[in-house]
N, C-alpha and C positions, 0 to 999 in steps of 0.2 A: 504493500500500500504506500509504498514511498514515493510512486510516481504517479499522485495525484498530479501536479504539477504539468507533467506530460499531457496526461488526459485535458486539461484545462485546455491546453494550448492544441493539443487534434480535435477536439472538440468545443471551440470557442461557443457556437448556438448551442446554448443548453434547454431552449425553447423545445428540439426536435431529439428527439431519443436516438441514438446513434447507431447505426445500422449495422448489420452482422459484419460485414463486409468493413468498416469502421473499426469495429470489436476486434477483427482478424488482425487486422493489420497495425491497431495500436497497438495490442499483446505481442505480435511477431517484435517490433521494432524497442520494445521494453527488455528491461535487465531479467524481466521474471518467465519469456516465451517457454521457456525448457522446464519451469513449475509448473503453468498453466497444462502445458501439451503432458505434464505426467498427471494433473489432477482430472486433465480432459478421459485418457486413456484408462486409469480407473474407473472410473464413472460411467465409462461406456463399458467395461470389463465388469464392473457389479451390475449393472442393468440387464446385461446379454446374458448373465446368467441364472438370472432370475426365472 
């Protein structure tokens, strides 16, 4: 959560909720892409096994 700051700045209209495509590309470009993509890959890993 350190780079709020980041977000602030790729997403200046905070009017419009930021689209997946947005979501993607802000996470890729962040220090945390490679936390994200393992909390991603569990989550689809406890889902599928459901």
């Amino acid at each position: 959560m350190a780079d709020r700051h980041h977000y602030a700045v790729s997403f200046p209209d905070t009017k419009t909720p930021p689209s997946s495509r947005q979501i993607v590309t802000a996470s890729l470009s962040s220090d945390a892409a490679i936390e994200s993509a393992l909390y991603l890959s569990l989550a689809y890993a406890y889902f599928y096994r459901l």
